[in-house]
FIKOLVEX-365611 format. One record per residue (C-alpha): z, x, y; residue number from 1. Coordinates in Angstrom, 3 decimals. Each point is the difference from the previous one (the first is absolute). Layout:
N
z:x:y:num
Z:X:Y:NUM .
...
This chain:
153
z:x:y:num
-36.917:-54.661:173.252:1 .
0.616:3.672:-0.526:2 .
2.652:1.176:-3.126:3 .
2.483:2.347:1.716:4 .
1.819:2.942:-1.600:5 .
3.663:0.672:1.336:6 .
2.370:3.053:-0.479:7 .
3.074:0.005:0.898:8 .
2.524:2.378:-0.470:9 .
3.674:-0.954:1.393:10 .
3.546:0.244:-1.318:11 .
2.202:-3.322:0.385:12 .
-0.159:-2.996:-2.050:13 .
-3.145:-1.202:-1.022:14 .
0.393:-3.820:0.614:15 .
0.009:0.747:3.288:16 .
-3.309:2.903:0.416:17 .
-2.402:-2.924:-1.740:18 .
1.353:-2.906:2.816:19 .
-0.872:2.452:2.625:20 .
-2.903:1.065:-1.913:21 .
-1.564:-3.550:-0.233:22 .
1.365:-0.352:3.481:23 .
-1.683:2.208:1.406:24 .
-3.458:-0.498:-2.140:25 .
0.130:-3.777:0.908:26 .
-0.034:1.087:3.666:27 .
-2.890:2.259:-0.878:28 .
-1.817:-2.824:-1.575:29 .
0.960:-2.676:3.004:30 .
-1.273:2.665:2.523:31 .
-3.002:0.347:-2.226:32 .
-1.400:-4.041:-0.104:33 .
0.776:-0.621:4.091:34 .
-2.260:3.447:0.405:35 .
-2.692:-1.702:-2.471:36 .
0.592:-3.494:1.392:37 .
-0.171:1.686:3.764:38 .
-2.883:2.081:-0.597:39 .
-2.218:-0.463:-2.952:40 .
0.318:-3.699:-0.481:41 .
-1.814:-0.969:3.178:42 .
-3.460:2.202:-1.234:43 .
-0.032:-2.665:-3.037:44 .
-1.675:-2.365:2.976:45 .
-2.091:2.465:1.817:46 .
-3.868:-0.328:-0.152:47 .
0.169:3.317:-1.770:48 .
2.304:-0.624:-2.634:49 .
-2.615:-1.476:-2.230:50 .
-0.644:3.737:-0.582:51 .
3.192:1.004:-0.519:52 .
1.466:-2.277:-1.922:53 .
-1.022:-1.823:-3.423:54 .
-0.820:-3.631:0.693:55 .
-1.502:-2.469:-1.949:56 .
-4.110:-0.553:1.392:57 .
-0.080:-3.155:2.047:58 .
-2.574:-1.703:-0.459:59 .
-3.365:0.017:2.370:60 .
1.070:-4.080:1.754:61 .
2.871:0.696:0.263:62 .
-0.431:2.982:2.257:63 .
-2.473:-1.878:1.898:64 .
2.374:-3.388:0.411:65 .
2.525:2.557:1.495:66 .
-2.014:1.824:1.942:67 .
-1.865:-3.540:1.539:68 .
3.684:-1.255:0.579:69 .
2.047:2.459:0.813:70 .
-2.215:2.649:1.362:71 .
1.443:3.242:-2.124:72 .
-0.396:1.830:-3.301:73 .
3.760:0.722:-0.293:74 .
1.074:0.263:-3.919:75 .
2.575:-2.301:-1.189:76 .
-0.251:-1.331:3.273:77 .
-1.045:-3.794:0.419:78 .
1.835:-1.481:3.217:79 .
2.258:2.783:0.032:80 .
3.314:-2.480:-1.051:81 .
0.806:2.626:-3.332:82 .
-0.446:3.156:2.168:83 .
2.553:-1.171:2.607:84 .
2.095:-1.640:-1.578:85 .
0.366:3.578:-2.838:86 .
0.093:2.186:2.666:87 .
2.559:-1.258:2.255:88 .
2.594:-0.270:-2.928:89 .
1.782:2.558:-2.561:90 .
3.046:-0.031:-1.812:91 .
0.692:2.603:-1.624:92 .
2.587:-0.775:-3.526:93 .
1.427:3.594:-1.656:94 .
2.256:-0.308:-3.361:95 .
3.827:1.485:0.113:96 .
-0.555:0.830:-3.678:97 .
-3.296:1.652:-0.303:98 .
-2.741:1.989:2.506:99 .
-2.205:-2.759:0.457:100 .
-0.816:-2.435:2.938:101 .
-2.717:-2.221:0.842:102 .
-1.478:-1.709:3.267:103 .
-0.631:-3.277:0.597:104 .
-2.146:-1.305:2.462:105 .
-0.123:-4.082:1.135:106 .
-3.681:-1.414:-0.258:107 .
-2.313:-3.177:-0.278:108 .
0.287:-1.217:-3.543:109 .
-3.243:1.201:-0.988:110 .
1.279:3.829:0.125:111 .
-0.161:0.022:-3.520:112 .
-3.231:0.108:-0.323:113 .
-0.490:2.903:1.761:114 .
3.398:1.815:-1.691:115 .
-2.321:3.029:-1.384:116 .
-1.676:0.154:2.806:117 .
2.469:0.306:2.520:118 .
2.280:2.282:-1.812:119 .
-2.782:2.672:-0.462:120 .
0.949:3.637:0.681:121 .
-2.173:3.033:-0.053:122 .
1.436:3.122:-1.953:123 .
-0.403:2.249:3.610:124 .
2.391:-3.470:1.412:125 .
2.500:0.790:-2.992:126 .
0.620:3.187:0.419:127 .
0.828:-0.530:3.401:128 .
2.512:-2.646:-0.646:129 .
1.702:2.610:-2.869:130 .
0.497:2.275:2.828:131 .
1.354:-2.640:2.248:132 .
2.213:-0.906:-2.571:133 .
0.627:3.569:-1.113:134 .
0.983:0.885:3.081:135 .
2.354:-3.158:1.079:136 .
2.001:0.385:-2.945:137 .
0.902:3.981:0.244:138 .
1.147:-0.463:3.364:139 .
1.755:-2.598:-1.667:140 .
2.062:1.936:-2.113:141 .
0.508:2.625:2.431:142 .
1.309:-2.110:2.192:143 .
2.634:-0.721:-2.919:144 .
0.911:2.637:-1.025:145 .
-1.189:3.263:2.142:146 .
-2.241:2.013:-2.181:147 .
0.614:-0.969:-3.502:148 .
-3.218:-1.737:-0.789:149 .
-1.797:3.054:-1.516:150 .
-3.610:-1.233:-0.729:151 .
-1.720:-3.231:0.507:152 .
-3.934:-0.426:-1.586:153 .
């Protein structure tokens, strides 16, 4: 995940700029993992993602025992329990003390075998997600307190 640089310049207490401050930046994050879960997640199982992404070479039977059985070449994609069951569920935990969150997703038990491999992100997907989250958390603070969130990078 992208480091982000905040400046804030506001007059008040202080106790209460960082809670809206994290506030605000947890939102950004939140908004951030439901875009990647929403949008990016799903390529992980496209034929094409093999490109893409970094996954560990299968090897040459088992390609052919999947393709024999269940007629496709879809990565990380066996009978297609891990990619329902991943994609259908998201919850999405932020912290009330720091800027940080996480997603978690509900999946077969074997899903951590595939951990790496399912988390992958490109640096092009990255950036996008730092301007999702960027841009969730100014408006955000604006919303908070007008127009006294000078700069956030």
């Amino acid at each position: 995940m992208p480091t982000l640089h905040v400046t804030v310049t506001e007059r008040g207490g202080p106790e209460a700029t960082v809670k809206e401050l994290i506030g605000s930046l947890n939102a950004g994050i939140a908004a951030g993992i439901e875009w990647w879960h929403r949008e990016i997640f799903p390529k992980h199982f496209k034929v094409g993602a093999v490109r893409q992404y970094v996954y560990r070479k299968r090897s040459k039977s088992h390609m052919l025992r999947k393709a024999r059985r269940f007629h496709h070449q879809r990565p990380l994609v066996w009978t297609g329990r891990l990619e329902r069951e991943m994609t259908r569920y998201l919850r999405v935990d932020t912290l009330k003390t720091k800027a940080r969150g996480r997603g978690r997703m509900h999946g077969p038990g074997y899903k951590n075998l595939y951990a790496n491999e399912l988390t992958e992100t490109r640096p092009d997907e990255s950036k996008r997600i730092a301007k999702i989250i960027d841009r969730v958390s100014t408006q955000q603070l604006k919303a908070l307190r007008g127009s006294t969130a000078r700069r956030v990078t």
